[in-house]
N, C-alpha and C positions, 0 to 999 in steps of 0.2 A: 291434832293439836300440837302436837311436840314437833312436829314438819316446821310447823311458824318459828321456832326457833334457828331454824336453818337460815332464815332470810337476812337477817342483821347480822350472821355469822359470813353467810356471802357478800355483805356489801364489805366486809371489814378485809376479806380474801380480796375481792377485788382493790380494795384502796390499796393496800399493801402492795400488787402487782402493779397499781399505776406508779407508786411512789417508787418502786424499784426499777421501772422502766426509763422515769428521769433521769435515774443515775446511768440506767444503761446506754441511752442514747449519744450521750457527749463523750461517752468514755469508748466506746466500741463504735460509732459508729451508728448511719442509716440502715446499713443493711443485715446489721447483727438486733440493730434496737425493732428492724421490722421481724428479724425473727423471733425475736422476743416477745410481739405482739401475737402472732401466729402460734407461737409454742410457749403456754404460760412453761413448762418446766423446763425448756432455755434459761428463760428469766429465773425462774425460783434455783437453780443450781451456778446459776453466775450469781445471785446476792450471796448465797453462804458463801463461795472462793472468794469473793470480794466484799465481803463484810467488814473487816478492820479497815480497808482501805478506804470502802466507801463509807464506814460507820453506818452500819443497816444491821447493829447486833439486836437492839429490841425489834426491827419492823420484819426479821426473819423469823425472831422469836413466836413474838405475834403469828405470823404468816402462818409458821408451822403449826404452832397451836389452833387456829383456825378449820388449819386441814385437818388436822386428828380430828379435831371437835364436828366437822362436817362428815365426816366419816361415823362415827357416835350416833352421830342425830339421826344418820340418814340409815342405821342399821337397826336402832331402836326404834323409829318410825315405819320400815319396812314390817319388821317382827309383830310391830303392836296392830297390822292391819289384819296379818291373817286370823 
C-alpha cells in the first residue's frame, strides 16, 4: 500500500527533470540537452550550478526532496514485504 505513494512522487521527479531540461536545452545546447535526457543526473547537477542563474531554486528544492522521499518509500516498502 505504501508503494502507491511512490507513484505521484514519480510523476513530480519526472516534472521537475522535464522543466530542468527546457532550461537545459537553449542554454548548453543539442547535444548536452540530449545528454541530459540519457543521464537524468547530468541534468540534476547542471540545475543546482545553475540554479540562480536559471532561477530553479524551488524546482531543485522539490526535485531533491522527491528523491529523498523516493528513497523513504521505497525502503519502507521493501522492509514492510518481508
Amino acid at each position: 500500500m505504501i508503494g502507491l505513494l511512490a507513484i505521484p512522487v514519480s510523476l513530480v521527479n519526472l516534472g521537475c527533470l522535464i522543466f530542468v531540461l527546457t532550461k537545459l536545452f537553449p542554454r548548453e545546447g543539442v547535444g548536452k540537452g540530449i545528454l541530459g535526457i540519457i543521464c537524468g543526473l547530468y541534468t540534476f547537477i547542471w540545475g543546482w550550478q545553475n540554479k540562480e542563474t536559471e532561477k530553479l531554486d524551488t524546482v531543485m528544492m522539490v526535485w531533491s526532496g522527491c528523491i529523498v522521499l523516493n528513497i523513504i518509500i521505497n525502503v519502507i516498502a521493501r522492509s514492510s514485504m518481508s
